[in-house]
N, C-alpha and C positions, 0 to 999 in steps of 0.2 A: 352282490352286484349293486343294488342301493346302495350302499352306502360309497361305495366306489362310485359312482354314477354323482353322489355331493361333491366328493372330493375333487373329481376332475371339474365339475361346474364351478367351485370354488377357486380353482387353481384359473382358470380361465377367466375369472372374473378378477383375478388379484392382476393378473399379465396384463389384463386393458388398462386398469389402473395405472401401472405402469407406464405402460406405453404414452398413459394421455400424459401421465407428471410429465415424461419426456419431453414431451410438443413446448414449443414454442410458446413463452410467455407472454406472448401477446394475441394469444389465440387458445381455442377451450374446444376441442372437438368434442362433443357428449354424445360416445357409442351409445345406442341405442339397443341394452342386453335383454333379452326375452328372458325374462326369467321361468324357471318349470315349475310346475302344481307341485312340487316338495319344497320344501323349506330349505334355506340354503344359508348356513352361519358363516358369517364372515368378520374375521377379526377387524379392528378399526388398524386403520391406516396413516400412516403419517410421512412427509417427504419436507424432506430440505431445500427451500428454495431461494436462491441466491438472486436478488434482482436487483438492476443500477439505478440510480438515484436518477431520477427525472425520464426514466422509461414508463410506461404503461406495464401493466398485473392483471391476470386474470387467474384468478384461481374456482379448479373445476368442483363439483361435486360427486360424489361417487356414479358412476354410468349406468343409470337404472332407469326403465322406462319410462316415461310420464305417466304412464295410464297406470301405475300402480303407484303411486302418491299420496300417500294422504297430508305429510307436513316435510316443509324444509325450515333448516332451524343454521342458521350462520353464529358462532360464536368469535368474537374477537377479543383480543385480549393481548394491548398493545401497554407499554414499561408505563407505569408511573400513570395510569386513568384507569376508570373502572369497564368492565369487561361489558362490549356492548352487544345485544343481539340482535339478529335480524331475522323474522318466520315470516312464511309463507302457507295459509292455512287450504287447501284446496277444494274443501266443502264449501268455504262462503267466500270463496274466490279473493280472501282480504290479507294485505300484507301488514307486519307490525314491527317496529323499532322499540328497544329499549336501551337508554344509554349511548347512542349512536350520535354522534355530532360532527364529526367530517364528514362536510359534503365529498370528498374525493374517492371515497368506497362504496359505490352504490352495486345495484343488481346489470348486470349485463343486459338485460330488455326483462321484458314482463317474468314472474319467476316459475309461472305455469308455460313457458317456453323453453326458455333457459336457465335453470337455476344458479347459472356462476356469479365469480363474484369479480368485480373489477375495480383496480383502483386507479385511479389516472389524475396524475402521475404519481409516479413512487415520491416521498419525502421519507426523511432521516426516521421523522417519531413512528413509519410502518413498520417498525421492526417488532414482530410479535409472534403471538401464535393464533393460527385461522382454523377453524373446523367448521364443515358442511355435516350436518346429520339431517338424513332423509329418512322419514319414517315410512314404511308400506305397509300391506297387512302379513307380511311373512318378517317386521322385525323392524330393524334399525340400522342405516348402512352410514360409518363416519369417515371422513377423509378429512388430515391434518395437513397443513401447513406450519413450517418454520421460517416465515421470512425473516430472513438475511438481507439488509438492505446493504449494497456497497457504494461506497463512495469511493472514487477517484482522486487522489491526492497529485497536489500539486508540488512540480518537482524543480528544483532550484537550484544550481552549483555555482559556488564561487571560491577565491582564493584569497584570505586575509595576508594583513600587513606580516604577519609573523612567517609566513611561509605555512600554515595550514591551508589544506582545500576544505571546504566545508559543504557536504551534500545534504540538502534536505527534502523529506519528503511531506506538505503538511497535508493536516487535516484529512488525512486519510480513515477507509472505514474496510474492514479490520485495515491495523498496523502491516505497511509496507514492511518489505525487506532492503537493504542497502548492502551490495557486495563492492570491489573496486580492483580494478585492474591498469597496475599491479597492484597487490596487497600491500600496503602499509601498513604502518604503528597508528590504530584507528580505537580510537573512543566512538560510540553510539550511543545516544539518549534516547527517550522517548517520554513525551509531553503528551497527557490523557484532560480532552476536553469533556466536557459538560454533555454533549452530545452524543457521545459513542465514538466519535472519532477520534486520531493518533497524529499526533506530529512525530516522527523519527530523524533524528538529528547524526549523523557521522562526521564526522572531524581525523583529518587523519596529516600524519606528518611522513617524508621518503628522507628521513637525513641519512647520509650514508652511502646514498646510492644514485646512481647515475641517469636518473629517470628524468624525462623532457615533457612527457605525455601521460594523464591519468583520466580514466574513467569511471564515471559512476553509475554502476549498475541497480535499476530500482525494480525490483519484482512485486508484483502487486496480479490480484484478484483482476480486476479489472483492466488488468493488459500490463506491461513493463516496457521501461522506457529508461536510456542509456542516454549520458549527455557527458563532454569530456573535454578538457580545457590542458592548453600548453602552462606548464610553469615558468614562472618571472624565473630568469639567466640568474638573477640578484639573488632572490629570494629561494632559488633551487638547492644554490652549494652552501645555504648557510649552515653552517653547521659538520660540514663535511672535512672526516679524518685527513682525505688526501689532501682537502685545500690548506685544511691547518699546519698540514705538514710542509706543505710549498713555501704557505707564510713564513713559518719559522725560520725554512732553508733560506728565505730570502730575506729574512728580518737579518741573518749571521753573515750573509757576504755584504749586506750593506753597511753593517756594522764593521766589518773588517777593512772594507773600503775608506770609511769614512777613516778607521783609523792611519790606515796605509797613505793615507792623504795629510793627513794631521804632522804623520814622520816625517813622510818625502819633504812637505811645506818648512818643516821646521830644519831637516838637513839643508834644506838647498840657502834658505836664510841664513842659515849658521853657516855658511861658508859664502854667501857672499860679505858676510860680517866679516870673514875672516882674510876675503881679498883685500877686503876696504882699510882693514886695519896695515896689512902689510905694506898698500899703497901708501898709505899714510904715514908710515916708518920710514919708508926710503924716501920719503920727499925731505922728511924731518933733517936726515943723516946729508941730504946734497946742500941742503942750507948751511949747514956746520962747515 
């Protein structure tokens, strides 16, 4: 029964965790769990957190209650800078940084209050990994963050001289998706910036086919967005079987025309020549 009696205490302590990653990013509710006179292990924790580029972060610490504190210890450890941390010591009530230089990460209010951590606002270089480790005298309780910062790509369609549409989606963070309606004969590129961000380039050609209307469908993390443009009359049929086929039919009766012109022209001459001459004989023969 002890030992069942951890288990379920453990199991109940993973679920609020839970529950808080759930909550709203811009908010840290910190349950407040009574812990019991037995020792209670709990494995460390870690959540994937997906946040938009220029909203506000707050990231929780495990939900333990003040009054058994002895240290909070914030580790960060964002691409390409050295890992900074943040403690809070609650014997001499003193807090300390090491390696920390964004001002944009600080403590949610005093950290014998609230131990969270907040950054305001998100930028691109928060993309890293966060842990909160709270020491008590029954152990060590950690909680991970992976932030994921996303960017919104800006999204752009137009139609070149050749009769391609060309949909772009730039600077996006992770890499959009680009689908089209109807599906055409489509190339897709992708340009990787300096930043973590994707430009996705689609180019697509309809020769062949009867299309007046196309769409660009752009799927993205951060919401998807659809923009959709008529094709130039000119620039629609170039290239199309039936028109070449019109062409031709009409290149052969123009052709036949012109020659059926060229005949008739030259019959009807040749026999006014041939009035002119006969007039010309019987004038010759009444002069005799």
């Amino acid at each position: 029964m002890h030992t069942w009696g951890k288990m379920a205490a453990s199991m109940l302590l993973i679920s609020i965790i839970i529950m808080v990653s759930a909550s709203d990013n811009n908010s840290c509710l910190m349950t407040q769990v009574e812990m019991q006179s037995q020792r209670i292990f709990l494995n460390e924790v870690n959540t994937s957190c997906p946040v938009l580029m220029g909203k506000n972060a707050v990231l929780c610490c495990p939900p333990i209650a003040l009054k058994y504190l002895i240290i909070i210890t914030w580790e960060i450890i964002l691409r390409g800078q050295p890992s900074c941390k943040k403690g809070y010591r609650k014997e001499t009530n003193e807090t300390k940084e090491t390696n920390c230089t964004d001002e944009r990460i600080t403590w949610v209010s005093r950290p014998d209050q609230n131990p969270a951590l907040q950054i305001r606002p998100v930028a691109i270089t928060h993309d890293g990994y966060y842990r909160c480790i709270i020491g008590t005298p029954d152990g060590n309780f950690h909680r991970g963050y992976h932030l994921q910062v996303l960017v919104t790509p800006e999204v752009t369609l137009f139609q070149s001289r050749n009769g391609a549409v060309v949909c772009k989606a730039v600077a996006g963070k992770p890499a959009a998706q680009i689908s089209w309606i109807p599906e055409g004969d489509c190339v897709t590129e992708q340009e990787y910036w300096g930043n973590g961000t994707v430009t996705v380039k689609s180019t697509c050609h309809w020769e062949g086919h009867d299309v007046y209307t196309v769409t660009c469908h752009v799927s993205h993390l951060t919401g998807n967005k659809c923009l959709s443009t008529k094709l130039n009359s000119g620039l629609r049929t170039s290239g199309s079987p039936a028109l070449s086929s019109l062409r031709i039919i009409l290149y052969v009766k123009l052709s036949l025309f012109v020659v059926i012109l060229v005949i008739t022209g030259f019959v009807f001459f040749q026999r006014i020549n041939d009035v002119r001459m006969k007039v010309e004989g019987a004038g010759n023969q009444l002069n005799i």
